[in-house]
Each structure stands twice: as structure tokens, then as C-alpha cells.
C-alpha positions in Angstrom: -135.7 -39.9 68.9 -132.9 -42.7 70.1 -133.8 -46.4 70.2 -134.2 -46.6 73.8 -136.8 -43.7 73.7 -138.5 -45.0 71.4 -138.7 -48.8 72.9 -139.9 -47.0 76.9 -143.0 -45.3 74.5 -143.4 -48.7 73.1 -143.8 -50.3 76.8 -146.3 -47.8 78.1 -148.3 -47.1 74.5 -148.4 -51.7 75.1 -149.2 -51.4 78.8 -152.0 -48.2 78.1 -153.9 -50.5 75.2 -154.1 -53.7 77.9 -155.4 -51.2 80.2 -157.9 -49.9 78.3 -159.0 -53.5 76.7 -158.8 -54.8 80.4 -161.5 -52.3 81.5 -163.6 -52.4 78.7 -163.8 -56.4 79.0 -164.7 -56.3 82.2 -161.2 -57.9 82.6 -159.8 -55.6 85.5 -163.3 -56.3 87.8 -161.4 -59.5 89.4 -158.8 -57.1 90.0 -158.3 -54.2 92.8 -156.5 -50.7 91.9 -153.5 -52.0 94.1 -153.3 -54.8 91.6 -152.9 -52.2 88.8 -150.8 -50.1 91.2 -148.1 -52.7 91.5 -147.8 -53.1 87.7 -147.4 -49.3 87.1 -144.4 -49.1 89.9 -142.6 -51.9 88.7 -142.7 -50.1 85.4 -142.0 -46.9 86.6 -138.9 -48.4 88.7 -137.1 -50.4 86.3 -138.1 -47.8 83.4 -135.6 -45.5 85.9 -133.1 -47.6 86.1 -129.7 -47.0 83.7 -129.5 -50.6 83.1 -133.1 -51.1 81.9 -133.9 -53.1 78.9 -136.6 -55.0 77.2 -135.3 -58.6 78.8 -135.3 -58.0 82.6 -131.9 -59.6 83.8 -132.0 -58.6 87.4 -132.8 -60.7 90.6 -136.7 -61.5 91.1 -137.8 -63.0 94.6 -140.8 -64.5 93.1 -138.9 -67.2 91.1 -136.5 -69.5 93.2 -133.5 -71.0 91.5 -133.3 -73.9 94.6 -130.3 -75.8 94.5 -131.3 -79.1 96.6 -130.1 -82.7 95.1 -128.4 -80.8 92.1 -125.8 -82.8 89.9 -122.4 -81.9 90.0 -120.6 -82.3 86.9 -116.3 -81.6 87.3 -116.6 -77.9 87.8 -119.7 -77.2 86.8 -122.8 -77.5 89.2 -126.1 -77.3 87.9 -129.4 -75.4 89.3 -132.8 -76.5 89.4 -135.1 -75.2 86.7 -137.7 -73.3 89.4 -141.4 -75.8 89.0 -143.3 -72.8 88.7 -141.2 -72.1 85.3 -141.8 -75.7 84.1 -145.2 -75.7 85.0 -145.8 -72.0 82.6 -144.4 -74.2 79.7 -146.6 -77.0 80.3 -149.6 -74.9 80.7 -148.9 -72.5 77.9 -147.3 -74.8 75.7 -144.9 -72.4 74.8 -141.0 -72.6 73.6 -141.8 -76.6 72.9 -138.1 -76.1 71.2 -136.8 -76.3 74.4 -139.0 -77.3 77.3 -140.0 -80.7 75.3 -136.5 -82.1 74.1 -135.5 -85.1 74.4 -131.6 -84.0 74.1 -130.2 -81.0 76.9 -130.9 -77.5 74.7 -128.0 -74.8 74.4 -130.3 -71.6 74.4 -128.8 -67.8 74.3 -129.6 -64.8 72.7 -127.7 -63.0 70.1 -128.3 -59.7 67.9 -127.5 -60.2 64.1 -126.3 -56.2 63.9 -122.7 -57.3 65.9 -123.4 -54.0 67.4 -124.5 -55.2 71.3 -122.0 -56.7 73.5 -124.2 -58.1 75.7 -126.0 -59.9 72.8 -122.8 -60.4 71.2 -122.8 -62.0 67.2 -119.2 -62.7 67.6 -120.2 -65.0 70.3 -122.7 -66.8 68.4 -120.7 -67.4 65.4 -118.0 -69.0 68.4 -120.3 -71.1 69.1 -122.3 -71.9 65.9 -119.2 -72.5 64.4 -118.8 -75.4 66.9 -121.5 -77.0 66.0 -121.0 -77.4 62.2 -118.6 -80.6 62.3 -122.2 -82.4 63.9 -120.2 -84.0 67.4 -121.6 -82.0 69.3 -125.5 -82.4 67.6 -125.3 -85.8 69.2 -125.7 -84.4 72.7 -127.6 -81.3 72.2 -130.4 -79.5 70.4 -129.1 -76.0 69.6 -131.9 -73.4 70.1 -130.1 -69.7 70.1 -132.7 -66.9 69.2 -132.3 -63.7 67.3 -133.1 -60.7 69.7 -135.9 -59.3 67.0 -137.7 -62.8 67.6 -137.0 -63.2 70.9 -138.4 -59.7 72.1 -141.7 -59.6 69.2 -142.6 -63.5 70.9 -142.3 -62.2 74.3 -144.9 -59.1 73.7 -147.4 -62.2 73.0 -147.1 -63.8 76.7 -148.0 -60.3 78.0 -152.0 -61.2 79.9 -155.1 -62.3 78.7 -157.9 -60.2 76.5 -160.1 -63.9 77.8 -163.0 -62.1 80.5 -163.4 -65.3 83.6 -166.3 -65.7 84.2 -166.3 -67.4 87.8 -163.7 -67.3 90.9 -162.3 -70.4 89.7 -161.9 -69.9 86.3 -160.0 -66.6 87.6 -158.5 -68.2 89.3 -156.9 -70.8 86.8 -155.8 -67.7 84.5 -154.2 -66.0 87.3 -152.0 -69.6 87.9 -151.3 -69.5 83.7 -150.2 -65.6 84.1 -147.7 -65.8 87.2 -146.3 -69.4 85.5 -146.1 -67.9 82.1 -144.1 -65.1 84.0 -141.9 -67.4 85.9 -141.4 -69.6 82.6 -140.2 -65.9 81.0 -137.9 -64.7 83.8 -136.2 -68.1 83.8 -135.6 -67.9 79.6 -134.6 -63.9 80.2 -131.6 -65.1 82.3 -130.7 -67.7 79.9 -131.1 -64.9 77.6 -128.6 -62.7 78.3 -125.8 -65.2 79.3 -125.6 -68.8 77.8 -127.9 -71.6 79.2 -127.5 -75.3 79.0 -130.8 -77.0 79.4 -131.5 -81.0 80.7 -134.9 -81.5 81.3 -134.4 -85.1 82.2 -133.1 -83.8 85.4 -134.7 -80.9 85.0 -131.4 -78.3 85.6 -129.6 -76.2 84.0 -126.0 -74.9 83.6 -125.1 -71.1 83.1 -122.4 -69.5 81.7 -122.7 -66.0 82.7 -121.1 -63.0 80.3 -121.2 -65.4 77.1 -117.8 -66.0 77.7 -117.1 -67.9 74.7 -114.3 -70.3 75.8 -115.9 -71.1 79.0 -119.3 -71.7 77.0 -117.5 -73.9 74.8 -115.8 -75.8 77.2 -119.1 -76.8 79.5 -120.1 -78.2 76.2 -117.4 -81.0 76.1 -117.6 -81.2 79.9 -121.3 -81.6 79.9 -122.0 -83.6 77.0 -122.6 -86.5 78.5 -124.5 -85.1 81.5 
């Protein structure tokens, strides 16, 4: 059984336990069978698509990445971090690596094994390597994250096993569960290319591909952003 078998099991064995612990909580009561519906065709469509893996990369209309007032700094322009995002981070407390520093983060994902491209160890040893000589420490905390890590921490923002017991209190979890999932597709793009955080303005720059060079050279450009 191949890897990628193996890891579309692990998604439905996850998604058939929360299930089950949803409806013997009393957890899924709040929640009509279109709810559940919606969360089994998602599945089911990007399970069937070639490109699928564990960090969803694609386009999702329920997360904005609004570009009003954004700083322009030479070439590159930033984006706004979507509020919704911000707001999971605050409510969850989550990744206070990056959403609570006081310098911009540079946050990416790389796998150790050197054998994915698209989580490339050639380009994290680039850009590690930059790092070393302590210049550019001054400007930036550097956060990468091992896929392993990444993907295991991510299984732990799936719901809530927590029963509400009133419409407001269900209320309140269903805000924490759609910002915690905002919060998550924000990091999964950052993921999979090569993110450079400022929450004092609250934006970030992208470097798309972890194009090494490029990466390295918004660093210099943007160190004093």
C-alpha cells in the first residue's frame, strides 16, 4: 500500500472517529445532515483530485486575501493577512511563534527526506544557510516547520469533542471552528510557498514556488519593512 493510500485511509478512518464521537456526545444535534453532507463532499472532491494532499493549497472563497491600503515595498507588494485568520490565532491561541512576534516571521514548510520538490530541503538549507552569519536575525524571527510536525499539529485543530450546551455557547464554538479554519488555510498557503509575515501591519509577502533566489532576495528588500 503506497503513501498516498495509506494517508486518504488516514483522512476518512480521522473523519469516521469524529463522526462517531460527534453523535455519541450529542455534538452533531446543533447540526443538520446537510451540515455533515458538506463535509463528506468536500472530502470526496478534493480526495478525487490528482493534485490532493494533506495541506490544501487551492483557492477557497471563504477566506479573502483583500488587498485595500497595502504597503508597497520596491517590487514587492504585500496582502493583507484575512481578520478572520487573525482572529482564529487569537481565539485559539495557536502558532504564538508566529502570530505574536514582535519581529516579521519567515514561515515555509520543508521535508527533511530531500525527496519532495514541492517541500524542497535544498531550499531550506538556501535559506537556513542565510541566516547563520545572524544579519538577517535582526529583522526576522525564522519559523520554518518540518512537514511531520506541521501535518501531526494540524490533525489537533480538526473540531471540538466539547458538547454546547446553549445557542450561544454554539454559537461561540462554531465562530472558533470557521476562524481556526481560516487561521489554517492562511498558514497552508504559506506552507507550500515561502511567507514573510509583519504583524505590525498585519500583511504578508509571498514567494510562490520556494524559488530560492527570489526568497532570498525579498529578505534584503524587506528587511526593513
Amino acid at each position: 500500500m503506497n503513501a498516498k493510500v495509506k494517508e486518504i485511509l488516514g483522512i476518512f478512518v480521522c473523519i469516521g472517529l469524529l463522526i462517531g464521537l460527534g453523535i455519541y456526545t450529542g455534538f452533531f444535534n446543533n447540526f443538520g445532515m446537510a451540515d455533515v453532507q458538506r463535509v463528506l463532499n468536500s472530502a470526496f472532491h478534493d480526495i478525487s483530485n490528482p493534485n490532493f494532499d494533506f495541506i490544501k493549497t487551492g483557492n477557497d472563497d471563504s477566506v479573502s486575501f483583500g488587498n485595500k491600503n497595502v504597503s508597497t515595498i520596491g517590487q514587492y507588494r504585500a496582502n493583507n493577512i484575512p481578520e478572520q485568520a487573525l482572529k482564529g490565532a487569537r481565539m485559539s491561541g495557536f502558532w504564538p511563534n508566529i502570530f505574536k512576534s514582535e519581529k516579521k516571521v519567515v514561515f515555509y514548510v520543508y521535508e527533511p527526506s530531500g525527496k519532495s520538490t514541492k517541500y524542497s530541503m535544498e531550499f531550506h538549507e538556501k535559506i537556513k544557510e542565510k541566516f547563520k552569519n545572524g544579519k538577517l536575525n535582526k529583522y526576522y524571527n525564522f519559523e520554518p516547520s518540518e512537514f511531520a510536525i506541521y501535518r501531526n499539529y494540524n490533525v489537533g485543530l480538526i473540531g471540538s469533542t466539547k458538547v454546547c450546551n446553549s445557542i450561544e455557547e454554539c454559537k461561540n464554538m462554531h465562530e472558533l471552528t470557521s476562524s481556526r479554519a481560516a487561521m489554517q488555510i492562511f498558514l497552508d498557503k504559506c506552507a507550500a510557498n515561502f511567507c514573510i509575515i509583519n504583524l505590525k501591519n498585519n500583511e504578508f509577502v509571498m514567494i510562490r514556488n520556494k524559488d530560492a533566489n527570489e526568497a532570498i532576495k525579498a529578505l534584503n528588500v524587506l528587511s526593513g519593512w
